[in-house]
N, C-alpha and C positions, 0 to 999 in steps of 0.2 A: 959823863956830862949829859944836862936832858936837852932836848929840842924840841922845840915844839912847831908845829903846821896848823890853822888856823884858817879853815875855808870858809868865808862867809854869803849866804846869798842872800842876805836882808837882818833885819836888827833880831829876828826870832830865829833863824834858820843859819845855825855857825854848826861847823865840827870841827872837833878839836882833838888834836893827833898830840901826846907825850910820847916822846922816841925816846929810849935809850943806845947810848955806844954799841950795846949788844945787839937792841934792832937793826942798826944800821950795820953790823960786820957783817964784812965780805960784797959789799956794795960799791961800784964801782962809777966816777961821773961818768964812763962812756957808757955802760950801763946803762944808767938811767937816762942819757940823754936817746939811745936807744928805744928806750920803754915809751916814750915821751911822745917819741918820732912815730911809735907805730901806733898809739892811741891818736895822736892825731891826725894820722892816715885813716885807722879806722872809725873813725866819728867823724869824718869828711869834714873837720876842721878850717874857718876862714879866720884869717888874723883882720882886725880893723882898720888898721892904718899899715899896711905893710910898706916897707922899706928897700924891699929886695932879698934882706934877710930875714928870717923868722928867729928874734932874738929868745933866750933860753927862756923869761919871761913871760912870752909870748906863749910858747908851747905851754906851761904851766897855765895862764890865764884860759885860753883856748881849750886847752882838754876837760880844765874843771867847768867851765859854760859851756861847752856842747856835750860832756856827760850830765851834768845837773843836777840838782837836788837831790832828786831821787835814789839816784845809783848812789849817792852816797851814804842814804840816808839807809838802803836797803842791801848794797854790795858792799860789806865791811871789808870783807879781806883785799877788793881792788882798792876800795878807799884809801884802806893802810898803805897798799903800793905807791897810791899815789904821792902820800904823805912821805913813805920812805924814800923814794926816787927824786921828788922836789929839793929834800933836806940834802942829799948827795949831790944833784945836781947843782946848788948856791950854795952850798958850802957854808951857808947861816943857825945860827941858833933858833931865833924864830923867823917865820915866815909868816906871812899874812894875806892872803889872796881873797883879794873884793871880788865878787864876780858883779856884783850890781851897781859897783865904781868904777870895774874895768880897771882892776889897780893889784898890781904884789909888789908887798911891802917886806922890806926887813928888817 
């Protein structure tokens, strides 16, 4: 089965992740929620409207806007993590994460 991730930071600036079953074996959700937790320690991460909790969403929206464009555009193999770990963690076929709506979609 494929999956797709789908980062967008404006109508010209998308990347676009096809995952296979294969990419994602041996991927685990505490894994990647894991992976998630420590990029968003390490890019000193703010959630917008916080709640108390920092919903899974959040970490995904938050890590792809405070890494940006660039790293994605230039750091493939985090990129792909990021894509891999996303998919694992919502357990969705596509994903969709606006960073300039401030929005993940599935």
């Amino acid at each position: 089965m494929r999956r797709q991730v789908v980062v967008s930071f404006g109508d010209d600036n998308e990347f676009d992740f096809q995952l296979s079953s294969a990419d994602l074996a041996g991927l685990a959700a505490n894994e990647a929620r894991q992976w998630f937790e420590r990029e968003f320690t390490a890019l000193e991460c703010d959630v917008a409207a916080p709640i108390g909790k920092v919903l899974l969403a959040d970490f995904i929206l938050s890590v792809a806007k405070y890494a940006g464009e660039r790293r994605f555009r230039e750091q493939h193999a985090w990129a792909e993590q990021f894509a891999k770990n996303a998919t694992v963690l919502l357990a969705r076929d596509l994903i969709r994460v606006d960073v300039v709506n401030n929005t993940v979609g599935y």
